[in-house]
FIROKE-526972 format. One record per residue (C-alpha): x, y, z; residue in three letters. Coordinates in steps of 0.2 Angstrom, whole numbers, plus 5000, padded with zeros to 4 digits. Layout:
# FIROKE-526972
XYZALA;...
//
This chain:
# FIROKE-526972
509149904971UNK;510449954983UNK;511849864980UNK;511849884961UNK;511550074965UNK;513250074976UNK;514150034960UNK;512950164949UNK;513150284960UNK;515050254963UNK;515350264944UNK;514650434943UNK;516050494951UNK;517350564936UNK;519150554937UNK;519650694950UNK;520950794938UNK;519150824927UNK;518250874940UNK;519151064941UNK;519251074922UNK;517351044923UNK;517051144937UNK;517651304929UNK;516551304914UNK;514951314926UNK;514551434937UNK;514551394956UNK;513251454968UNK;512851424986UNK;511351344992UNK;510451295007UNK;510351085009UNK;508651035010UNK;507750955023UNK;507150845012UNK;508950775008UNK;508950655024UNK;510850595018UNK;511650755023UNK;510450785035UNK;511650855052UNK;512950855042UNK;513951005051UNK;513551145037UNK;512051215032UNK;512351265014UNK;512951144999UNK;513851174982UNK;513051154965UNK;513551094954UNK;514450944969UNK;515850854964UNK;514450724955UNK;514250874941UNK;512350884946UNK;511951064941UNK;510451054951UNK;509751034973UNK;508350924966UNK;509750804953UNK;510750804970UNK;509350744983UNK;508950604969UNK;510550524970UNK;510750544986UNK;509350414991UNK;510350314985UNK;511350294996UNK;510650295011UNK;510550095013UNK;512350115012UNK;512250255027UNK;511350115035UNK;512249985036UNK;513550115049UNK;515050025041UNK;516250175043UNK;515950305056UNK;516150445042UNK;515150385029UNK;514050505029UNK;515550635030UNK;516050575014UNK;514450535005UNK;513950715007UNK;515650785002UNK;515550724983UNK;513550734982UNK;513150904995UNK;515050984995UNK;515351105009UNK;515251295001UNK;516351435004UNK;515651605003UNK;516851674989UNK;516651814977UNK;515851764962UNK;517551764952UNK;518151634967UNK;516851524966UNK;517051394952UNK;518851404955UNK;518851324974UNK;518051144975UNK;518351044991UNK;518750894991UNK;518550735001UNK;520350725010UNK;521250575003UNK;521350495023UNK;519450505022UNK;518950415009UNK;520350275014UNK;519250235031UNK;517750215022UNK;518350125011UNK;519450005025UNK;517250015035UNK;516249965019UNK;517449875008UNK;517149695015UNK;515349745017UNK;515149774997UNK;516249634993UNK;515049525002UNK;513749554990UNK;515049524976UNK;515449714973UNK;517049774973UNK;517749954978UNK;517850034960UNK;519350074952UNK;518650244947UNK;518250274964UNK;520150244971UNK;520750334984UNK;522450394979UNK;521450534966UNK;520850624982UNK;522050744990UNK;523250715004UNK;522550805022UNK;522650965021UNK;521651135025UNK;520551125011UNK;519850955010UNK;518750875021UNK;519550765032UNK;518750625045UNK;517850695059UNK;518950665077UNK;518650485086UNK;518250475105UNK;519750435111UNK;519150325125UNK;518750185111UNK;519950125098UNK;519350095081UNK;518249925080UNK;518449915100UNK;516549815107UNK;515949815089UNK;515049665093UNK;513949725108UNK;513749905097UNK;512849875082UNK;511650015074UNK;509849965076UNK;509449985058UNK;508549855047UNK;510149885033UNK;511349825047UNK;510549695055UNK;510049615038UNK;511949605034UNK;512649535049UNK;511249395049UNK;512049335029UNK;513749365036UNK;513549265050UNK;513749075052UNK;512349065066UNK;511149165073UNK;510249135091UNK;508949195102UNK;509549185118UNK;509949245134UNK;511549265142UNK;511749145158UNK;513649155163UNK;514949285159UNK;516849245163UNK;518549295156UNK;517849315138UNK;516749175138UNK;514749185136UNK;513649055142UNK;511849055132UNK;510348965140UNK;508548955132UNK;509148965115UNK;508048965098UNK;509248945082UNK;508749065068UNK;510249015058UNK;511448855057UNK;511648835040UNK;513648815040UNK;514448665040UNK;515248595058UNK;514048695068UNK;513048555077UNK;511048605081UNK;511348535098UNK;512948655101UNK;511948805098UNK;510548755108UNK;511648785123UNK;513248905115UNK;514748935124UNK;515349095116UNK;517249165114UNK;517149345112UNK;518549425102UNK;520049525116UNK;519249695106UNK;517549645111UNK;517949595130UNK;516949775134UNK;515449685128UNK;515649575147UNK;515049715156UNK;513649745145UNK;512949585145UNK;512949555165UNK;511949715167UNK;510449615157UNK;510649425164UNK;508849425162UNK;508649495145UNK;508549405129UNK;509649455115UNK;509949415096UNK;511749345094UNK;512649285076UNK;514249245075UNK;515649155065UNK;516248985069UNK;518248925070UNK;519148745072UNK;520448765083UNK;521348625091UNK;519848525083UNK;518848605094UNK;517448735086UNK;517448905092UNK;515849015093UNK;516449215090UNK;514849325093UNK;515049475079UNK;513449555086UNK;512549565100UNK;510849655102UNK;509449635114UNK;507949565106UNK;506849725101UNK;505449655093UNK;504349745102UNK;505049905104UNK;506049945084UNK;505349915069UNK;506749915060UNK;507449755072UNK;505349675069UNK;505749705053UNK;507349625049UNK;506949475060UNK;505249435050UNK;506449405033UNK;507649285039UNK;506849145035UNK;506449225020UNK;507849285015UNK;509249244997UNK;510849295005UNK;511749254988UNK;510649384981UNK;511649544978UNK;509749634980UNK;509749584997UNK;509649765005UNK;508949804992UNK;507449954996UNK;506350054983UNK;507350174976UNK;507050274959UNK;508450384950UNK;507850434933UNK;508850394916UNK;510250364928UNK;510950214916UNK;510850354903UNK;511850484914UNK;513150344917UNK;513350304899UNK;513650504893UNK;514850544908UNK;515950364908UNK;517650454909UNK;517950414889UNK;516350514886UNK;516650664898UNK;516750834890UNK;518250934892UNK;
//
């Protein structure tokens, strides 16, 4: 269930001052990742620490937890969510002597886990899951040389700049938006002007908010955000193609205002994962926490959590 695994799996995380005294009594060793641990899977290093930073002593307890999380990967709600997931479940490992080893754990840099957090926080909240206190930001350390900091951004695009018109074409993500969003529209894009989106020949696949008349979004008049305005050039270079929009809906001046959140063209054809995710709307509880819920298995995991809760940790 993968919302309730974010928190499981989020709570195995012990308070960071532990984590060394810990780390010390076992003996550290460097190991290949395998290519059966599709989380971590181009990752930027080849070899993982174990015990990782989760104080699972084995590759095949680390691989486990680490489906887990990939609904969370999913969803590309931070560009370095993969970075940081791997950091605490497939460390980076230094070849150091054998006296070295346990003493040199590194760390997700503080500056990391702060932009996942900023991506995915909202994200969880949705589903009525909060960022966990255990899992706070401030126990990492500040940037430095030996933590692991977020990967460099292109420069050519700030941070959240055509988000809209650049969404991963994953089931996880498009699921999301859909309960995030006030409408949702098969449509095609007919004019394209100054920020403003004209739809023709649309089909409504949500209006369940509110203020949003059926007859409005049978012909949309979309206001894109200033940061999506990218999006424009885009969507004239495929007039003729439809696309899945959902958006959010504002009064302003008494007058409602459709903001398109994402744009995608319709792939039903060509992605499974789009097919997929488009067959459950109708379908789909939106209040249901489970929502993104895939098959996942973790053995005794509950147990796990209730002998390492950071009262219960040994020292």
């Amino acid at each position: 269930m993968m919302a309730a695994s974010w928190v499981l799996a989020l709570t195995l995380v012990v308070v960071l001052a532990a984590i060394s005294t810990v780390a010390t009594a076992i003996s550290a060793k460097c190991v290949d990742i395998p290519s059966s641990m599709v989380l971590c899977k181009g990752v930027g290093y080849k070899q993982m620490r174990v015990p990782n930073l989760l104080l699972q002593e084995s590759v095949a307890e680390a691989e486990s937890e680490s489906s887990v999380w990939l609904p969370l990967l999913q969803l590309h709600c931070a560009a370095d969510t993969q970075r940081f997931l791997c950091s605490l479940l497939a460390p980076v490992c230094l070849d150091l002597n054998e006296s070295q080893s346990s003493q040199h754990v590194i760390q997700p840099c503080r500056s990391l886990c702060e932009a996942v957090q900023r991506g995915c926080e909202a994200r969880m909240l949705a589903y009525g899951y909060p960022w966990p206190a255990i899992f706070a930001c401030h126990n990492f350390p500040l940037d430095n040389d030996m933590c692991i900091a977020p990967a460099p951004q292109p420069r050519q695009r700030k941070e959240g700049q055509c988000r809209a018109c650049n969404q991963a074409e994953t089931y996880e993500n498009i699921v999301d938006n859909f309960c995030r969003a006030d409408f949702a529209v098969r449509a095609r894009l007919k004019r394209i002007k100054r920020l403003h989106l004209t739809c023709k020949k649309a089909k409504i696949l949500k209006s369940g908010k509110q203020g949003i008349s059926r007859s409005k979004l049978k012909r949309p008049m979309l206001v894109l955000e200033s940061d999506d305005a990218c999006c424009e050039d885009k969507a004239k270079s495929s007039k003729r193609q439809m696309f899945l929009v959902m958006g959010v809906h504002s009064n302003k001046d008494r007058d409602m205002t459709l903001t398109p959140t994402f744009i995608m063209p319709w792939l039903a054809k060509q992605s499974n994962a789009f097919k997929r995710a488009i067959g459950m709307f109708n379908r789909l509880n939106c209040t249901n926490p489970k929502v993104l819920a895939v098959p996942h298995s973790v053995t005794g995991i509950r147990e796990y959590l209730n002998e390492t809760r950071p009262g219960n940790l040994a020292t």
